[in-house]
C-alpha positions as CSV (number, residue, x, y, z in Angstrom):
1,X,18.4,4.2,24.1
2,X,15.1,2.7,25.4
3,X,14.9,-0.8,26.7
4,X,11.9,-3.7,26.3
5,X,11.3,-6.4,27.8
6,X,9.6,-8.9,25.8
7,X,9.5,-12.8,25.6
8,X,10.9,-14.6,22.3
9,X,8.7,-15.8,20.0
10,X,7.4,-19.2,19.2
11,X,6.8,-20.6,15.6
12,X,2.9,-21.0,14.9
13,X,0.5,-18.1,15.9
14,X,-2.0,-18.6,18.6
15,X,-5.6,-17.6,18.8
16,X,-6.5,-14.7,21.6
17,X,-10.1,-13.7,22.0
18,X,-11.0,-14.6,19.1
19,X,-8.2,-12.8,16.8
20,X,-5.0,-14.1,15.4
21,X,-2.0,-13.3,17.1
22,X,1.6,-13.8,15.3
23,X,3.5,-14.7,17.8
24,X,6.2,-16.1,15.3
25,X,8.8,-14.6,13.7
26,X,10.0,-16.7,11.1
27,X,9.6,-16.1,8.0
28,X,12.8,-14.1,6.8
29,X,13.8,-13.3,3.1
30,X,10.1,-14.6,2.0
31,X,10.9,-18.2,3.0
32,X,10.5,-20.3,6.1
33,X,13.9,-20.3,7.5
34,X,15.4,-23.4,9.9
35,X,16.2,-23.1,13.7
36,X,14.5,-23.4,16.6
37,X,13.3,-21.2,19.2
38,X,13.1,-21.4,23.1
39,X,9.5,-20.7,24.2
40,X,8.6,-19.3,27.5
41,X,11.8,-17.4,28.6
42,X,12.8,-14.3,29.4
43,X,15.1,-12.1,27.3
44,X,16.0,-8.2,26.6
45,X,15.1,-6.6,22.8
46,X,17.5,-3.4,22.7
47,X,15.4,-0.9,20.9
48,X,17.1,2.4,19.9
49,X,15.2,5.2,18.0
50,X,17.1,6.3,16.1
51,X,20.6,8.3,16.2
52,X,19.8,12.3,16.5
53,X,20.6,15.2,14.6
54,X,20.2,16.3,11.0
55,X,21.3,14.7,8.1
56,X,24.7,16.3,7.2
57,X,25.9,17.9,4.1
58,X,27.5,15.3,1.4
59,X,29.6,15.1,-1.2
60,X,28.5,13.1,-4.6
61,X,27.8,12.7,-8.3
62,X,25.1,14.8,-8.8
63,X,22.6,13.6,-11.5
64,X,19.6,15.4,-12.4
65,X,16.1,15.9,-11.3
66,X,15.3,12.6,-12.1
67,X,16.7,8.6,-10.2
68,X,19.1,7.3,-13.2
69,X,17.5,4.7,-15.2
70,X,13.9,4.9,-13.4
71,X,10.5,5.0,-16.0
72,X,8.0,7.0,-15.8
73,X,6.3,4.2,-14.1
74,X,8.1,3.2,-11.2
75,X,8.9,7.6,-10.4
76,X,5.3,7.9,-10.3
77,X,5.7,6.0,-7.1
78,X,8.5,7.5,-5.4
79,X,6.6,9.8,-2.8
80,X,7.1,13.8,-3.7
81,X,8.9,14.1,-0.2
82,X,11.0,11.2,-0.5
83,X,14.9,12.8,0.3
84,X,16.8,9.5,0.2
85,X,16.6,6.6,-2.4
86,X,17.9,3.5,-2.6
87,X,18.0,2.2,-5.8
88,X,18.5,-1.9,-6.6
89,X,19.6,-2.1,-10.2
90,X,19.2,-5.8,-11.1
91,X,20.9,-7.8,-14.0
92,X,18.5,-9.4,-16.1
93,X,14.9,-10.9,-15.3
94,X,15.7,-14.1,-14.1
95,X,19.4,-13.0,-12.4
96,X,20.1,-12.9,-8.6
97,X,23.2,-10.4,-9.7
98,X,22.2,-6.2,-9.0
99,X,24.2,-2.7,-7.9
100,X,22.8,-1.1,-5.2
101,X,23.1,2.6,-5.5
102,X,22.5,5.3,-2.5
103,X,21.1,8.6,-3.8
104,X,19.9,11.6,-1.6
105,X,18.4,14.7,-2.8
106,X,20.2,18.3,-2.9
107,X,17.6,20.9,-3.0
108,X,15.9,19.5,-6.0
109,X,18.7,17.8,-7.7
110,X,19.7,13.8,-6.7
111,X,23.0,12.8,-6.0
112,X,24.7,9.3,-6.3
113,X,26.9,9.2,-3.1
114,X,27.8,5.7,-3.0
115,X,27.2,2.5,-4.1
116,X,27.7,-1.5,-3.8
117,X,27.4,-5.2,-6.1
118,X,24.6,-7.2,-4.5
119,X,22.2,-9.6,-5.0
120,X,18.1,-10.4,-4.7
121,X,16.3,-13.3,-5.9
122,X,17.7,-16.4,-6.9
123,X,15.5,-16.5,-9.7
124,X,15.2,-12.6,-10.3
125,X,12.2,-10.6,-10.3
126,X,8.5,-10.7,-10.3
127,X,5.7,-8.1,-10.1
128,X,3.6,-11.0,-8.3
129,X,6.5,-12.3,-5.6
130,X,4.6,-15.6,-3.8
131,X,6.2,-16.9,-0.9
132,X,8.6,-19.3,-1.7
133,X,9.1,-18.2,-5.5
134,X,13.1,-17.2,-5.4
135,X,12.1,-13.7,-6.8
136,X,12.1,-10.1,-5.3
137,X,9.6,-8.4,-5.5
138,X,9.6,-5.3,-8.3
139,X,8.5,-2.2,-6.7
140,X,9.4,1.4,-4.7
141,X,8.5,0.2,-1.0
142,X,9.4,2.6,2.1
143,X,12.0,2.1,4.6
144,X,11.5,2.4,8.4
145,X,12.7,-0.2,10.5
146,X,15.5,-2.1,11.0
147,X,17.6,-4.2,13.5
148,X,20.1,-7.4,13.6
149,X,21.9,-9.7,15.9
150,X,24.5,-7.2,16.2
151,X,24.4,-3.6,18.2
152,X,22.5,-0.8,16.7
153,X,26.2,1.0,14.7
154,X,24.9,4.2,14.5
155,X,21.5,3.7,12.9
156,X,18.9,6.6,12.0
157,X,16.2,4.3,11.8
158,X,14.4,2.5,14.8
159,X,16.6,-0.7,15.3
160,X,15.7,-3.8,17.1
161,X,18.8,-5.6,18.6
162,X,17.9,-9.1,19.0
163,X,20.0,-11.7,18.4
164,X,18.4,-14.4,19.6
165,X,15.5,-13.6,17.4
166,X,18.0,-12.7,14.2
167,X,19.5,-15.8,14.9
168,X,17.1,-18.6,15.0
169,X,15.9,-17.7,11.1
170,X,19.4,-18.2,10.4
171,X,20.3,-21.5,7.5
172,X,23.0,-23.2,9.1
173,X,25.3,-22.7,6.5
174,X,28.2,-21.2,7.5
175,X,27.8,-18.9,4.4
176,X,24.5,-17.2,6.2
177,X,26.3,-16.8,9.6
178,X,26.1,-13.1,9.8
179,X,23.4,-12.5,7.2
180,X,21.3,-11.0,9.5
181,X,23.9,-9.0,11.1
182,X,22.2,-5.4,10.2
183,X,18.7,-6.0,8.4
184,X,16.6,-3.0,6.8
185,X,13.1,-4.2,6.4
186,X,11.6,-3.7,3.3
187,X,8.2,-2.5,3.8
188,X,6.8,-5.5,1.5
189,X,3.4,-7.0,2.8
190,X,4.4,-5.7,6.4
191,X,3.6,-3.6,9.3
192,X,5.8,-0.7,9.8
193,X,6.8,0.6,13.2
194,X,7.3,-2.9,14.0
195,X,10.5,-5.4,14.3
196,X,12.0,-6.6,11.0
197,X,11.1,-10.1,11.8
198,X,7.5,-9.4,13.3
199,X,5.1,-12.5,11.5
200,X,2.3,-9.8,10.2
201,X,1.8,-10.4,6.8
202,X,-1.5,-7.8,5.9
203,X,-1.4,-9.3,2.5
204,X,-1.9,-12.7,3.5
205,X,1.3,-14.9,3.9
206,X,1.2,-16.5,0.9
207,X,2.5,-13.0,-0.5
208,X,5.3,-13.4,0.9
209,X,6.6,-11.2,3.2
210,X,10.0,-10.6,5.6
211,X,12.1,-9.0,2.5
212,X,14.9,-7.4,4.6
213,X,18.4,-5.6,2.7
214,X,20.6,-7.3,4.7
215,X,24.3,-8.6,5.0
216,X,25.5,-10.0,1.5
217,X,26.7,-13.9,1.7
218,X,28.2,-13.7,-1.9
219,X,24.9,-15.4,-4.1
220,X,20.9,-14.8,-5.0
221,X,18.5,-15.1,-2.0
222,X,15.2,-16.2,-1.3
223,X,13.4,-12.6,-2.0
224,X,16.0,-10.3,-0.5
225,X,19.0,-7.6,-1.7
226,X,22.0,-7.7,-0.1
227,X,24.8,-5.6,0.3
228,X,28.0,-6.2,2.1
229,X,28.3,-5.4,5.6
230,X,30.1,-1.7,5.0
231,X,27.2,-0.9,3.0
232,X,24.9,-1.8,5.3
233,X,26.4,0.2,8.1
234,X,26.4,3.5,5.3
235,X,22.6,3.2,4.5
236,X,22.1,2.5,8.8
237,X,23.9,5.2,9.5
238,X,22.6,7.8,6.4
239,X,19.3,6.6,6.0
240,X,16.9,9.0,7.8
241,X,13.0,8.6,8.8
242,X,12.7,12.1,8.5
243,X,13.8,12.0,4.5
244,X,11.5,9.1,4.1
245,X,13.5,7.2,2.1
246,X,12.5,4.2,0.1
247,X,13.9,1.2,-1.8
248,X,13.0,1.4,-5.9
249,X,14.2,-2.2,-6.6
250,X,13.9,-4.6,-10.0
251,X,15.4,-5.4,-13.2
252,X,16.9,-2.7,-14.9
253,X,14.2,-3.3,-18.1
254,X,11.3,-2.7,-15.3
255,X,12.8,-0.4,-13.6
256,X,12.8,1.6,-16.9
257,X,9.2,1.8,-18.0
């Protein structure tokens, strides 16, 4: 594991010869979260590269050539060499209720090998997610970083171990406590190779952007899916950068054209 030594962030970017640095990492879930951060110190981000070694045999349902329930459309997006899929199956339009489903490829046939009840948007889905809007945005995006405010478990992918950065984009709530115990960003309107809560937004921010899969609190979120907290130590822990796996997320009506 490497170490980095960074400083934590402050809230508003800052102008640096000219070009706009974001210095500022809050914006989690595609919403301004609350909490406060400390300017100026020191502290240590724990970066780990991923865990070694080759993705192991697995058992599993298989089921075709094909993701289950994904159009013509949205498989037209899923890159030829993509080994790993995770697939968000949501409710209805306008429901924050979905099934994630794990599926990873077998020579050239997928198989389901596990899945989990979740939940994205409060307000469901949108092919035009604006920041703030309640919906998740409908798409197949890549996954390749990921972090939280607890110790890398395992993961595959490049994590960032922060939790004083995790932490102050915390609600208070009680509920989101440990929300941002393992995150997965979503590569939505953001850099990759990059922490999950990095401020970039090559969009523009009012696409939204920090739309993690991330520790399930039991309702809809602001823009993200989450899982519970087994599930998000299996995709940590299976997902692999050399697979290049990818999120294909949405209702199931969009999902299927």
């Amino acid at each position: 594991m490497r170490m980095l030594t960074v400083t934590p962030s402050c809230r508003r970017p800052v102008r640096r010869g000219g070009v706009r640095h974001a210095i500022a990492a809050a914006l989690a879930c595609g919403v301004l979260l609350a909490g406060a951060t400390a300017c100026g110190q020191g502290a240590q981000r724990k970066i780990s590269v991923g865990a070694p070694g080759a993705a192991s045999a697995y058992p599993g349902q298989a089921v075709g050539r094909r993701l289950p329930g994904v159009g013509e459309r949205m498989w037209s997006q899923v890159p030829a060499g993509t080994g790993q899929a995770v697939v968000v199956y949501g409710e209805r339009p306008d429901s924050p209720d979905s099934l994630v489903v794990l599926y990873q490829k077998r020579d050239a046939t997928w198989v389901r090998t596990a899945s989990w009840p979740a939940h994205n948007g409060r307000l469901g889905w949108t092919e035009d997610h604006r920041i703030d809007d309640a919906r998740s945005p409908v798409g197949v995006f890549t996954l390749t970083d990921a972090g939280g405010t607890l110790a890398d478990p395992g993961s595959r992918l490049r994590y960032w171990h922060d939790d004083h950065a995790y932490a102050t984009m915390l609600q208070p709530e009680q509920a989101h406590a440990h929300d941002f115990d393992y995150v997965i960003a979503i590569d939505y309107n953001r850099l990759r190779g990059v922490p999950p809560f990095d401020w970039s937004r090559p969009e523009g921010v009012e696409r939204g952007g920090g739309i993690w899969l991330h520790s399930d609190h039991g309702d809809g979120t602001s823009a993200c899916v989450t899982v519970p907290e087994a599930g998000m130590k299996t995709l940590l822990r299976t997902l692999d950068p050399a697979r290049q796996p990818v999120v294909v997320m949405g209702d199931r009506e969009r999902l299927e054209s």
